[in-house]
N, C-alpha and C positions, 0 to 999 in steps of 0.2 A: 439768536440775534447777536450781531457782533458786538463787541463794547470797543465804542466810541473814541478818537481819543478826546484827551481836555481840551478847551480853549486856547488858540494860541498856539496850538503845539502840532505840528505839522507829521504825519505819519513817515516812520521811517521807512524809506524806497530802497536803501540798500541791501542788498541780497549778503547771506551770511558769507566769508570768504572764503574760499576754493570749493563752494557749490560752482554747478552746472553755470547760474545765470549770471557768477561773479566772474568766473575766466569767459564766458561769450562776450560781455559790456566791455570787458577789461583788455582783451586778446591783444590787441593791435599794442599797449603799454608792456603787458608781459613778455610779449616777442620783442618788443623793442633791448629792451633791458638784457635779452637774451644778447642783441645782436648786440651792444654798448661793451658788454663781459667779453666778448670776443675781440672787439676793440682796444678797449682799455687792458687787454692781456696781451695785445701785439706790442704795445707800448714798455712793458717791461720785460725787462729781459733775463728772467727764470721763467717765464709763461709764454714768450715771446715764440718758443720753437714749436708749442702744443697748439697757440693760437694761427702760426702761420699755417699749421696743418689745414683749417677750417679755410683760411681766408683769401692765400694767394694760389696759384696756380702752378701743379707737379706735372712728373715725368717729362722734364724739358731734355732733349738727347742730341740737341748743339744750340751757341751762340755764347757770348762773349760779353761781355761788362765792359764799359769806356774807358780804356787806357792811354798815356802818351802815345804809345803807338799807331793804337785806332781809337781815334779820339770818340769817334759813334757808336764803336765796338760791332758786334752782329748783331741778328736779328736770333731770337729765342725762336727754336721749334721745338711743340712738344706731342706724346703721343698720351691714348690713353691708358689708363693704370686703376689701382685700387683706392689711392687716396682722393680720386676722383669724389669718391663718394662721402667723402668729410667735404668738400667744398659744395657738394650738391647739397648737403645740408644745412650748412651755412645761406647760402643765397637763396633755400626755399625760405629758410626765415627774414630773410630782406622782403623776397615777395609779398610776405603774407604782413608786413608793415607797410610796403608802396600800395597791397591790394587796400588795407584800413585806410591809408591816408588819399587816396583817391576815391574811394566810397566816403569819407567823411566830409570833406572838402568840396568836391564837385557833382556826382551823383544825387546823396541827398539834399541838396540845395535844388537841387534842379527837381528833382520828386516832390520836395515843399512848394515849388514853383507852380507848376501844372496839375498838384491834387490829383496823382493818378492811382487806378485803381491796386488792389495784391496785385494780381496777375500779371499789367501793366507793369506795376512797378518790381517785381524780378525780373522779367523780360529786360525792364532799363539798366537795372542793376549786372545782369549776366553782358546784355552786348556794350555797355559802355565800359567793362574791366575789360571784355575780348578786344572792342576795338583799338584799343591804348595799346594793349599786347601783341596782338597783329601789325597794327601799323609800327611799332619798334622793331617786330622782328620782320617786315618788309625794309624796312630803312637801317637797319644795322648789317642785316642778311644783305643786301643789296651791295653794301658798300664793301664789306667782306670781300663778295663774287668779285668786284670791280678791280678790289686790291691785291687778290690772289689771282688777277689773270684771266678766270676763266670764261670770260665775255669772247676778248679777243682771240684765245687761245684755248678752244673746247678740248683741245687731247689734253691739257692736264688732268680733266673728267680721270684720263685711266692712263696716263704714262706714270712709269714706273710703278704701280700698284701689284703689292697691296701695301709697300711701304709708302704710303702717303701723311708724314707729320700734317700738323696744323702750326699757326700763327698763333699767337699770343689772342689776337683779336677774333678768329675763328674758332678755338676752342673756348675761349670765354661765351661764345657765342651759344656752347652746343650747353654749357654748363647752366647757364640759365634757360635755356630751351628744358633744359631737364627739371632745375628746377621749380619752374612755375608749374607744371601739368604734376607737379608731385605737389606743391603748393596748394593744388585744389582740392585734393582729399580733406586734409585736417578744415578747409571753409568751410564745405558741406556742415560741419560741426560748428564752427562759430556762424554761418549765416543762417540756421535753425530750419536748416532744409528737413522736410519732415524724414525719419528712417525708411518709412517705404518708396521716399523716391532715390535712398541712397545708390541702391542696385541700377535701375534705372540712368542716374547720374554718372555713372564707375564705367559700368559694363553698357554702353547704349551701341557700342557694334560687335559686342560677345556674338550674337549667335549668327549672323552674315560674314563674323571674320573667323568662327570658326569651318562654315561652311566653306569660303573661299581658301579658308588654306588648306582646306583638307582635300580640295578638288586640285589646289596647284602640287600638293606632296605627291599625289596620284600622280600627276602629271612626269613631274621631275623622277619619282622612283621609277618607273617605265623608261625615260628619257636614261636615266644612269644607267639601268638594267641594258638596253640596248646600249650604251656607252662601254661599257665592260663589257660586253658580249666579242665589241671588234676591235677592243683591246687586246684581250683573252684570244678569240677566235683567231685572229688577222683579217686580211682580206678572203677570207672561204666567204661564195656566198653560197647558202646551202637554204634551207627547207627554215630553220630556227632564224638564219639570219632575216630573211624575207618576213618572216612572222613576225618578230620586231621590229622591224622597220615600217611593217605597213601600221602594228598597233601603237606604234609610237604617233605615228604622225596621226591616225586616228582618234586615238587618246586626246593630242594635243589641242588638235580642232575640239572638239568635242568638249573640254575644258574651259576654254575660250571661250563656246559658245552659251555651257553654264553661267558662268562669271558672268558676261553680259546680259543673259537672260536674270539671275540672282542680284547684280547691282540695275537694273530697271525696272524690277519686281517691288525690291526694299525700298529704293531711292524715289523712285518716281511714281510708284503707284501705293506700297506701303506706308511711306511717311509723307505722303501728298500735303498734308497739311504744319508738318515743321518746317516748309524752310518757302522762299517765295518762285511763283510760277517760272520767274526768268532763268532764276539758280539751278532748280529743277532741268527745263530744256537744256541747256548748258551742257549739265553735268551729262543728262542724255546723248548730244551731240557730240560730246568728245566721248564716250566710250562705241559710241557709231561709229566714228571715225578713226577711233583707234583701229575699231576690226576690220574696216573697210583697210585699212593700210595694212594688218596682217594678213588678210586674205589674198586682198592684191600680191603682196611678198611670196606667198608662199604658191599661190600660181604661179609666178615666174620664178621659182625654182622649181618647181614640177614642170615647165615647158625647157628650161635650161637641162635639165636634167634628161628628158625625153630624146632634147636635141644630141647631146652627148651618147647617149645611147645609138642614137640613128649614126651619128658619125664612126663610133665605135665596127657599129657593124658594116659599113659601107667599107672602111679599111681591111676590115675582115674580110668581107667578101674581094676585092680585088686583089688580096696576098694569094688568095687558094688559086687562082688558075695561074700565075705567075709561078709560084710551087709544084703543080702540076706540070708546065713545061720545063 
């Protein structure tokens, strides 16, 4: 039997400190403090050059600061590099304070609200952080595309690549893309997701993206093989040439037709029950419709190709009696 306590005196709830259940209650204060230290060190200036490492943005490789001259100066482009990876660390722990104070704030108000059930309420919990985070990266992503051109202007997609810098606003963009989905590791741990669903959680397209990229390496190593063959070879077409060429494009279909049989296998009939019926056909329809449009393609270059052959020989044929007289 336990002993009681005395009158009056209310049991203490606080958990001992730097146990497990003092940094999960605590999380969202401790990363704060973290991100504060980072702060409060830009501000001085013996710390100043450690903390800009974490906080502003490197490898800039032109633009220009506001002078008399140009009084707007340029625009910063920059590429990626290695310190990239002190600022992903930096803004994973801004996330992991925006993910606390939007879980505290508006989630569970809204869960106190409707009394809903566990299950219910991680379901509320998982898509009301996703949707915040999707809808910013539609609406920052968006504005990005708009202001880098490539609406109006699709060849920037690949002019001049592969040197293609970013914008100040477009690599900030990819920096927290990176780091929220690093952000979600260390929740698993403060939102008390049990360990056996950690796996689960981390790795949930491990074994359909190992399959799929191991049918596209297939693909590609045949594809290079034949690519170096009539680099190497030249134009010989001999017995080896023809046997690559037929097992490439064989291969290739064939890969394709994997892929879409393995994403409507997983997608639509495997995880039938994680996502909703309309998302499902969708996802369906556009990979139908992808291979409907590769199929299509690649018949018209096999009738392009046939027809080239037919012309080839039709020239042929009307040079030889011309030669002969």
């Amino acid at each position: 039997m336990g002993v009681k306590p005395a009158i009056g005196r209310k049991p203490n709830k606080n958990p001992p400190i730097f146990s497990h259940e003092f940094v999960i209650q605590n999380h969202a204060d401790i990363v704060s403090c973290m991100v504060m230290v980072f702060l409060v060190g830009l501000m001085v200036q013996s710390t100043s050059p450690v903390a800009s490492l974490f906080i502003s943005l490197h490898h800039n490789i032109t633009g220009l600061e506001g002078s008399r001259e140009i009084p707007k100066g340029e625009p910063f482009l920059y590429e990626s590099g290695w310190k990239d990876a002190c600022s992903v660390f930096f803004y994973s722990l801004v996330c992991i304070v925006m993910h606390a104070i939007l879980q505290e704030y508006f989630l569970d108000k809204i869960s106190k609200k409707f009394h809903l059930s566990k299950s219910r309420l991680s379901s509320l919990n998982e898509s009301g952080q996703l949707v915040v985070f999707h809808l910013m990266t539609l609406l920052w992503g968006g504005d990005a595309i708009i202001r880098e051109g490539f609406v109006f202007n699709i060849s920037h997609l690949w002019e001049a690549w592969p040197n293609h810098p970013m914008s100040f606003l477009l690599k900030l963009w990819w920096i927290v893309q990176a780091s929220y989905w690093i952000h979600a590791i260390p929740e698993l741990y403060f939102q008390r997701i049990k360990r056996e669903e950690w796996g689960g959680r981390i790795r949930h397209a491990a074994r359909v993206g190992v399959c799929l990229i191991v049918l596209h390496s297939l693909a590609e190593f045949v594809a290079h093989c034949n690519r170096l063959n009539s680099i190497l070879r030249g134009e010989r077409e001999d017995f080896l040439d023809n046997a690559l060429s037929v097992t490439n494009g064989t291969i290739f279909v064939s890969v394709r037709l994997c892929s879409l049989v393995l994403g409507v296998l997983t997608f639509y009939f495997g995880l039938a029950g994680a996502a909703p019926f309309a998302l499902r056909v969708g996802a369906l329809s556009l990979l139908v419709y992808l291979m409907f449009n590769f199929v299509s393609e690649a018949m018209k270059q096999r009738q392009e190709a046939l027809q080239q052959v037919q012309t080839k020989a039709k020239k042929e044929k009307k040079e030889k009696p011309k030669k002969e007289k």
